[in-house]
N, C-alpha and C positions, 0 to 999 in steps of 0.2 A: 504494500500500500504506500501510497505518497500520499503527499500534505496537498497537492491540487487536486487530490480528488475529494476532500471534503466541503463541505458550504461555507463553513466558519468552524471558528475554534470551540465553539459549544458543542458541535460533531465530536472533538476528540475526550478521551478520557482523561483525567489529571496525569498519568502515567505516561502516554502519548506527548502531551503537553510537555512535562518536565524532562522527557526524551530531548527534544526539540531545541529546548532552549538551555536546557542547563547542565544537559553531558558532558559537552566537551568546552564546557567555561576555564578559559589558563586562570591561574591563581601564582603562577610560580614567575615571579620577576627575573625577566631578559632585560639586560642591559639593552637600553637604545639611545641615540643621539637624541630625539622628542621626545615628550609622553603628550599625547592630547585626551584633555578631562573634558568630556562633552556635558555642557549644560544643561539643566533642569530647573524646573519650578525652585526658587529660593527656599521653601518650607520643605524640600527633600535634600538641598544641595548638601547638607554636613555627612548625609550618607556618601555621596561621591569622595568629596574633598578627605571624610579618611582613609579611601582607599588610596588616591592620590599620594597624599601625605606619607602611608605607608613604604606606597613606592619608591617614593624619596629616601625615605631613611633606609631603604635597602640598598639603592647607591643605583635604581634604575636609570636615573635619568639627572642630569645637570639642570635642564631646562623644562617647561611644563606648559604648556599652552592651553590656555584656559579660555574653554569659545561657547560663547552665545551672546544674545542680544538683550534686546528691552522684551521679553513674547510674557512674562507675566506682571513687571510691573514698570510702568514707563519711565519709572524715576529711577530703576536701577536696572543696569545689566546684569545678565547672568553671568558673564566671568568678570565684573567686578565683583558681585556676591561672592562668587568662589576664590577669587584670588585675596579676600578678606577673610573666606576662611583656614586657606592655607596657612596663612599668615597668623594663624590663630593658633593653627598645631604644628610651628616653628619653622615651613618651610621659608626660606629666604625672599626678600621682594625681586634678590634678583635673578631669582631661581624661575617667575613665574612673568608668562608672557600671557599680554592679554588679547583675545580674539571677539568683539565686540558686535562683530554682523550675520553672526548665524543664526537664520529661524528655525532650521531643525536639523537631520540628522547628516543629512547630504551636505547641508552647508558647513556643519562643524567642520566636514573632512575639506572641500574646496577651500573653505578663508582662512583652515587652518594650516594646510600646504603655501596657500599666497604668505602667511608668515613666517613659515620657515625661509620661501625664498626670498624675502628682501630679506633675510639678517645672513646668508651663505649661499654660495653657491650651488643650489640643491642636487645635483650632480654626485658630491662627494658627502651626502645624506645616506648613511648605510640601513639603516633602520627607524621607526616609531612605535612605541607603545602606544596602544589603544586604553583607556581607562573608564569604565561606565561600569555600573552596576548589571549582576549577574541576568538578568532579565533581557537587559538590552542589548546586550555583547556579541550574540551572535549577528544582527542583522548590522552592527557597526563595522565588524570587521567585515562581513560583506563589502560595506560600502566603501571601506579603507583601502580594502585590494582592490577596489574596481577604480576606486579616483584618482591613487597612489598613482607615480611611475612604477612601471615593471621592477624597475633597480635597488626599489626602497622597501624592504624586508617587514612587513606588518605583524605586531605581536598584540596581543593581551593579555591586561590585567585585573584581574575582581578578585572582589574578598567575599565570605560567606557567603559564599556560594549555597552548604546545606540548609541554612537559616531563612535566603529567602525563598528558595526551592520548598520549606514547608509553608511560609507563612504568606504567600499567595494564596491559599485555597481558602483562607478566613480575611485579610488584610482589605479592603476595598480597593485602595488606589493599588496595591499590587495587581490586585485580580485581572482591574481593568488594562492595564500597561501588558500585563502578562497576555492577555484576549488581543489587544492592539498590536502586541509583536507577531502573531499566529497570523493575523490578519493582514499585517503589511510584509510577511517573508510569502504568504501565498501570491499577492500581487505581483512581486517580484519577480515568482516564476510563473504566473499568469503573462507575463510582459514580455518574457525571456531576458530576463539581468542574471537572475541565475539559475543554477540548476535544480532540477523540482529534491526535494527532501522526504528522505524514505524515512514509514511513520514502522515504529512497533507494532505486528501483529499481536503481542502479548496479551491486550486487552480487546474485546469486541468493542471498533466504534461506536458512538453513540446515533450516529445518522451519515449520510454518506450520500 
């Protein structure tokens, strides 16, 4: 079975679902030249920013580029929010680059390549960490390797992984992100960006 054969993610079963998305979540920091922290609503952003921050003190990355826009509230960006809270769990100001114009997930990755190359010439760019929360990881690094040059090595990084893997089936705003990620990897290979994604027969879908 594939994920394009079903309607929606209410078709799959939780076990289907957590197939999908949180299998093969990296959790183990590669050193990279970038790390890019893709933006979120400010009342979720301290979950990214301590993955971020982790990464840091693990010696991932020198620099950190922190991308989104004004999309929740017009008086502050999203990698302003985030680059206040790096700075909160020690990471350096000059550790963190800000990326100001991204509405969503596509754009983190294009405005956040446009920053790497005005500071180098991205050429001799060997690699980037990806950094988001376990949920969203899989369809970012989709979009990382597809926006990336060929030449520039894309990795990821998330932290508790098992914790939100359970606590999506009762959490609200996870559930819905979690139903929103199912629904925007089927588009994807509804459009042909990628390749369609083979579902667990383990459990009988719920509808098909």
């Amino acid at each position: 079975m594939y994920l394009s054969e079903f309607v929606n993610a209410d078709c799959l079963t939780e076990a289907q679902i957590d197939s999908v998305l949180f299998d093969a979540c990296p959790e183990t920091a590669v050193k990279s030249d970038f790390a890019l922290l893709l933006g979120t609503d400010p009342k979720f952003a301290a979950i990214r920013a301590d993955i971020a921050a982790a990464y840091y003190r693990l010696g991932g990355t020198e620099k950190i580029i922190v991308s989104g826009a004004a999309v929740w509230n017009d008086k502050i960006t999203e990698s302003a929010y985030l680059r206040n809270e790096l700075q909160a769990r020690g990471v350096p100001d000059c550790a963190v680059i800000e990326e100001p114009n991204a509405y969503d997930t596509m754009q983190n990755m294009v405005y956040s390549l446009a920053e790497i190359c005005k500071r180098c010439d991205v050429t001799r760019v060997n690699s980037v960490t990806v950094i988001t929360e376990p949920f969203h990881m899989r369809r970012s690094l989709y979009l990382a390797k597809m926006l990336f040059p060929a030449f520039i090595r894309v990795n990821g990084f998330t932290q508790k992984i098992k914790s939100q893997r359970k606590a999506w089936k009762s959490d609200l705003r996870l559930n819905r992100c979690v139903k929103n990620e199912i629904t925007i990897l089927k588009d994807m290979i509804e459009r042909g960006m990628i390749e369609d994604i083979e579902i667990s027969e383990g459990e009988k879908p719920l509808c098909n």
